[in-house]
C-alpha positions as CSV (number, residue, x, y, z in Angstrom):
1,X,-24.9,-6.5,-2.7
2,X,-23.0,-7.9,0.5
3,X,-21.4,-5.5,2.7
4,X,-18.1,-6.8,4.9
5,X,-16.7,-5.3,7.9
6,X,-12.7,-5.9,7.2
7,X,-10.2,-4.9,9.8
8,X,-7.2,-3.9,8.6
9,X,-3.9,-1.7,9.8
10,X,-2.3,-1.3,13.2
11,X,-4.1,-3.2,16.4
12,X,-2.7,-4.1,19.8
13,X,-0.9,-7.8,18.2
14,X,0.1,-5.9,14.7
15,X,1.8,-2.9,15.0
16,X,1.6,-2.9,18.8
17,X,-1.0,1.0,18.7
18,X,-3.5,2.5,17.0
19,X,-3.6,3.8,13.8
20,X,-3.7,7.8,14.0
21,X,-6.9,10.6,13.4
22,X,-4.5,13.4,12.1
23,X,-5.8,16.9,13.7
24,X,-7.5,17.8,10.0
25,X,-9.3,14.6,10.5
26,X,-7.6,12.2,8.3
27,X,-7.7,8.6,9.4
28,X,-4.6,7.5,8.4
29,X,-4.4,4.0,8.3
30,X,-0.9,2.5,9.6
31,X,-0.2,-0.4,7.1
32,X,1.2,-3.4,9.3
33,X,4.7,-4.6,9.3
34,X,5.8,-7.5,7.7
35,X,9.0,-9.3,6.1
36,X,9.6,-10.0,3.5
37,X,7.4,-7.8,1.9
38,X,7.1,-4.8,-1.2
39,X,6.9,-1.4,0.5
40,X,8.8,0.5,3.2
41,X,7.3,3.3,5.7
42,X,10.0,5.5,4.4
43,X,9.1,5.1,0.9
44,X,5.2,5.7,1.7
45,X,4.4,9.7,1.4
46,X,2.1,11.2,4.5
47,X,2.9,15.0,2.8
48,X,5.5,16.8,0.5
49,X,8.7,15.7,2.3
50,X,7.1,13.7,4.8
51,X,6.4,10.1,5.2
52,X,4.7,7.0,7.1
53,X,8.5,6.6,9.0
54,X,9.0,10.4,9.9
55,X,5.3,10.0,11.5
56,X,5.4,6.6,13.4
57,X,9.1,8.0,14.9
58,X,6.8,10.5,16.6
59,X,4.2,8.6,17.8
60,X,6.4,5.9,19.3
61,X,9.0,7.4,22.0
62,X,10.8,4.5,21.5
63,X,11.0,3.8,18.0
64,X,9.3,0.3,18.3
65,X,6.9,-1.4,16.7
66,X,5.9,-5.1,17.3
67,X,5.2,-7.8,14.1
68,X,4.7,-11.5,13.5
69,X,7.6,-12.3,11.1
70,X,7.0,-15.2,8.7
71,X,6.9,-18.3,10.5
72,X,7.0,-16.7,14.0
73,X,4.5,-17.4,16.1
74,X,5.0,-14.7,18.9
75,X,4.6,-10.9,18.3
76,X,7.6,-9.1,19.5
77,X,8.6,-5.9,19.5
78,X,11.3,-4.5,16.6
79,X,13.2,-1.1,16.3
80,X,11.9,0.9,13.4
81,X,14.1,1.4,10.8
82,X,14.8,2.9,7.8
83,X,14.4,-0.4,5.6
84,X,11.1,-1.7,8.3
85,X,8.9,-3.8,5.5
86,X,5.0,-3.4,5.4
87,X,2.2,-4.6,4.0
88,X,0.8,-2.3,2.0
89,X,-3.0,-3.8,1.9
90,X,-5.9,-2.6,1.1
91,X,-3.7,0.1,-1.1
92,X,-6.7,2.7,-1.3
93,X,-4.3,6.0,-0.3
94,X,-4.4,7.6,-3.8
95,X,-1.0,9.4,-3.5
96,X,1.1,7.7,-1.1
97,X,3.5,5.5,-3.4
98,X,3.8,6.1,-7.7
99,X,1.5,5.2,-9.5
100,X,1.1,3.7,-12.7
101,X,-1.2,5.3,-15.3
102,X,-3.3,2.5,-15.6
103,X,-3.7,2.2,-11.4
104,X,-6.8,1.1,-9.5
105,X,-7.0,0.5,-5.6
106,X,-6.4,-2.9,-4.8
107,X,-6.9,-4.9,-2.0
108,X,-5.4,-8.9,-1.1
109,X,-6.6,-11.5,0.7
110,X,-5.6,-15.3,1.5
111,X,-5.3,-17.9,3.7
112,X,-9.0,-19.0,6.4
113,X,-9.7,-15.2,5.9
114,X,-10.0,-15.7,2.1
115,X,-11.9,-19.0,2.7
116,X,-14.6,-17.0,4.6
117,X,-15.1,-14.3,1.7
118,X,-14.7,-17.2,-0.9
119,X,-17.3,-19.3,1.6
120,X,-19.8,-16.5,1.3
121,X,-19.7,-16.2,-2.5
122,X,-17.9,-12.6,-2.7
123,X,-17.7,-11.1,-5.8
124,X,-18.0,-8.2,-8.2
125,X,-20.2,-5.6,-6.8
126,X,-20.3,-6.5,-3.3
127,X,-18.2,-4.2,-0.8
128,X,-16.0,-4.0,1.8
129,X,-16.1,-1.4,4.8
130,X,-12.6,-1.3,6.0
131,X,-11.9,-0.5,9.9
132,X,-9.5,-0.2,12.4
133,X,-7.9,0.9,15.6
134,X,-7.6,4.3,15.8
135,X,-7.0,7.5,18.3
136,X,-6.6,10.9,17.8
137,X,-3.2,13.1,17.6
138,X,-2.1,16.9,18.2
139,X,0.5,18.9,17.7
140,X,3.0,19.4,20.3
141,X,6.2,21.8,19.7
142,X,5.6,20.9,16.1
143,X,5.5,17.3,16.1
144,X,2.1,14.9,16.2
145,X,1.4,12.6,19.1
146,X,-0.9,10.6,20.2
147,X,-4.2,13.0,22.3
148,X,-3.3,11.2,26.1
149,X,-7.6,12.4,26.6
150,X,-8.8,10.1,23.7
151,X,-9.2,6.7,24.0
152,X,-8.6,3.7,21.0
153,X,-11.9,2.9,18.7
154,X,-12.6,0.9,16.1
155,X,-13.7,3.8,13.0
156,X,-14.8,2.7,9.5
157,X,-11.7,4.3,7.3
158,X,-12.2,3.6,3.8
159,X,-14.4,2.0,1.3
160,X,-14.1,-0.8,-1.6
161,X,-16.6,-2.0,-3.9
162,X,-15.4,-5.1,-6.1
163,X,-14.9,-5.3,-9.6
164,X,-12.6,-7.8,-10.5
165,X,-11.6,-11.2,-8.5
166,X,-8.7,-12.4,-9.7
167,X,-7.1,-16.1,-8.3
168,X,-3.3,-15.3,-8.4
169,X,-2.1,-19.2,-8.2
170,X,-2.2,-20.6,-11.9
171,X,-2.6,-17.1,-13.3
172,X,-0.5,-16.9,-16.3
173,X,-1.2,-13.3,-17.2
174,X,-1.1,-10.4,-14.7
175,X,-2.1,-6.9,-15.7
176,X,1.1,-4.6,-15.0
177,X,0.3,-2.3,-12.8
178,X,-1.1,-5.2,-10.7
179,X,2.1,-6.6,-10.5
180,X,3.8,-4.4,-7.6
181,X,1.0,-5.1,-5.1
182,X,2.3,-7.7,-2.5
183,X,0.2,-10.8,-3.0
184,X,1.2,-10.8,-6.6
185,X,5.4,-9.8,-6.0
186,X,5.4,-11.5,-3.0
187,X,3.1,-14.4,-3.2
188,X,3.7,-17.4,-0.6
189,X,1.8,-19.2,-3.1
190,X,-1.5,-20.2,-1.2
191,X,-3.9,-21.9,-3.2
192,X,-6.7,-19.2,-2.5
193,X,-4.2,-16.1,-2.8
194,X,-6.4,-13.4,-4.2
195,X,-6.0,-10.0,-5.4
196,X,-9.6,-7.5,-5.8
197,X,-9.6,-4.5,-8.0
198,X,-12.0,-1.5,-7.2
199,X,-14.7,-0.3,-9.6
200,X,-13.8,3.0,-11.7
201,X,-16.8,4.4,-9.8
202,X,-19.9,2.9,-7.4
203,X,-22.4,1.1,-9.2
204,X,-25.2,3.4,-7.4
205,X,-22.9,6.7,-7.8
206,X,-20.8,7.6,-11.5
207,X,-20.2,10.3,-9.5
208,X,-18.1,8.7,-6.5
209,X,-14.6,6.6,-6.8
210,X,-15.2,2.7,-6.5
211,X,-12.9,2.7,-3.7
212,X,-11.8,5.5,-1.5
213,X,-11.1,6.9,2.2
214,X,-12.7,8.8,4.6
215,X,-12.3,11.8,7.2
216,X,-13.3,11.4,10.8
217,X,-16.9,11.5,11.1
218,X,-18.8,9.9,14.7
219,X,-21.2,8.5,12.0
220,X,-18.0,6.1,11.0
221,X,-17.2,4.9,14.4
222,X,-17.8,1.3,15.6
223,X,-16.7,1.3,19.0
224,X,-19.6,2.5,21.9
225,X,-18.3,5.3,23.5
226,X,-16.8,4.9,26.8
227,X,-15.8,1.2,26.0
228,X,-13.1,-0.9,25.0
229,X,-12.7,-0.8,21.2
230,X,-14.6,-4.4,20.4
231,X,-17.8,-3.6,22.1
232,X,-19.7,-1.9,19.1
233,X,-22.8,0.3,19.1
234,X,-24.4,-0.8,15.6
235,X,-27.5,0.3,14.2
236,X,-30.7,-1.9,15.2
237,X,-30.9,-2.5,11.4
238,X,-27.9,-5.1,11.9
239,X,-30.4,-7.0,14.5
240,X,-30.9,-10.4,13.1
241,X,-28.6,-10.4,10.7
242,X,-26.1,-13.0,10.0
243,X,-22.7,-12.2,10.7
244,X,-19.4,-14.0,9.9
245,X,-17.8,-14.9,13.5
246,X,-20.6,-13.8,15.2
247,X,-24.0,-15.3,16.5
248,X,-27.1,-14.3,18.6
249,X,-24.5,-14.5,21.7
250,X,-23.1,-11.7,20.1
251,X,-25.7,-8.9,21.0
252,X,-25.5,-7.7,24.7
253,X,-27.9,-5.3,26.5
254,X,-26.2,-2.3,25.4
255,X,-24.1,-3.1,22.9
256,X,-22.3,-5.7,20.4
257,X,-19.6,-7.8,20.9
258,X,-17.1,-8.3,17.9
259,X,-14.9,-10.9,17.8
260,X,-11.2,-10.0,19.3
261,X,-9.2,-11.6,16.0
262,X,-10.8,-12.2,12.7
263,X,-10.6,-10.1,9.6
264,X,-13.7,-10.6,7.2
265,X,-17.0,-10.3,8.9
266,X,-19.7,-11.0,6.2
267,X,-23.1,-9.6,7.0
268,X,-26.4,-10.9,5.2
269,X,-27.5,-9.1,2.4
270,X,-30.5,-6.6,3.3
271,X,-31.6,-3.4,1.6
272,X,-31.2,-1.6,4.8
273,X,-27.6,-2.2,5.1
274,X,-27.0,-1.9,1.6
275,X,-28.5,1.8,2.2
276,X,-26.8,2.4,5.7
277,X,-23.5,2.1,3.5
278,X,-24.9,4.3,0.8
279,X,-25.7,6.7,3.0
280,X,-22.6,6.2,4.9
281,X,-20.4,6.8,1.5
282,X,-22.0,9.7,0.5
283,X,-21.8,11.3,3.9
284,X,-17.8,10.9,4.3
285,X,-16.1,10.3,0.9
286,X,-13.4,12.2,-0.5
287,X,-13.3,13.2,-3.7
């Protein structure tokens, strides 16, 4: 089984600011915005009557958020509005959109990103970590902002273990409740455009989803305390391992650099990662 770190949701060049750690301890992975695309943060439900867009509104004063539209090449900063697109991707958040009866998290990739999961033979079984850049929230006067005394990590949100592949270009039959996910409804039509369905359950555990999310946990966080989110403390078990993006030059004294940009970091299979994620899973799932 291969195990792949993949950041995903709101960093410092998408989105413009961390994802948030709600005060119950739900990481709450900001989906990043993009045009043209199949969902809007008002249509996405945080709570009963509440959603994605009533949530960012209070954690940016301003109301902005910064993208890369299609075929721009600078990031710049947008007004949210009612109609702001987003990329809904990895969809693993069980209740935030309808579902069909048939539904199973999905999660896309394309593009070089593809071409490193596709390089490194990915496939049924294997799983990905996903992680991102997040800070904690309180409650002031009944609205949730961003904790000024906490400072952005990277934190492992969510989990994904493969069980279908499927190559959307040249695919003449699509499962329908597949279709609504973004690289199938709004395919640029790359040649390596994929779409991964989650396992009913995990191959080691009937008992767990396939795919799911996480609450905060310090067992789930990357980023070594008191540094800047990329420098990592990883176990000692991840010494000598390959990783996608990464070589030898990688491991400092104290801690690990990760790579600034780059979404799919592959590590070698080893029986002590595969059990770090076991242990991992069963520690912080929700069920």
């Amino acid at each position: 089984m291969k195990v792949i770190l993949s950041r995903k949701g709101f960093d410092s060049e998408s989105g413009g600011y961390a994802s948030p750690i709600l005060p119950d301890g739900t990481l709450l992975s900001l989906p990043i915005p993009n045009t043209p695309d199949s969902a809007r943060y008002c249509e996405l439900k945080l709570t009963q009557g509440m959603t994605y867009y009533d949530l960012m509104r209070w954690l940016n004063k301003k109301q902005y958020i910064r993208y890369k539209a299609l075929g721009d090449t600078k990031s710049q900063w947008h007004n949210l509005e009612l109609d702001t697109e987003c990329h809904l991707d990895p969809d693993i958040y069980p209740s935030v959109i309808e579902r069909h009866k048939d539904w199973r998290p999905l999660f896309g990739q394309r593009g070089a990103a593809q071409t490193i999961l596709d390089k490194h033979n990915i496939q049924k079984g294997d799983i990905f970590l996903f992680f991102g850049r997040f800070k904690k929230t309180q409650n002031v006067f009944g609205k949730l902002k961003f904790d000024p005394s906490d400072r952005d990590r990277h934190i492992i949100f969510g989990y994904f273990q493969i069980d279908e592949k499927i190559l959307v270009s040249g695919k003449t039959i699509i499962p329908e409740w597949i279709r609504y996910h973004s690289h199938i409804s709004h395919s640029d039509g790359r040649k390596n455009n994929t779409v991964y369905t989650a396992s009913e359950t995990l191959s080691w555990n009937a008992h767990l989803p396939g795919a799911g999310i996480f609450k905060f946990d310090k067992s789930l966080v990357l980023t070594k305390e008191g540094h800047s989110c990329s420098r990592w403390q990883l176990p000692s078990l991840f010494k000598g391992l390959n990783i996608s993006y990464h070589d030898l030059n990688s491991w400092k004294d104290s801690y690990f650099q990760s790579r600034s940009r780059g979404q799919e970091f592959v590590i070698e299979e080893s029986y002590k990662v595969e059990n770090w994620v076991k242990e991992l899973i069963a520690k912080n799932a929700l069920l």
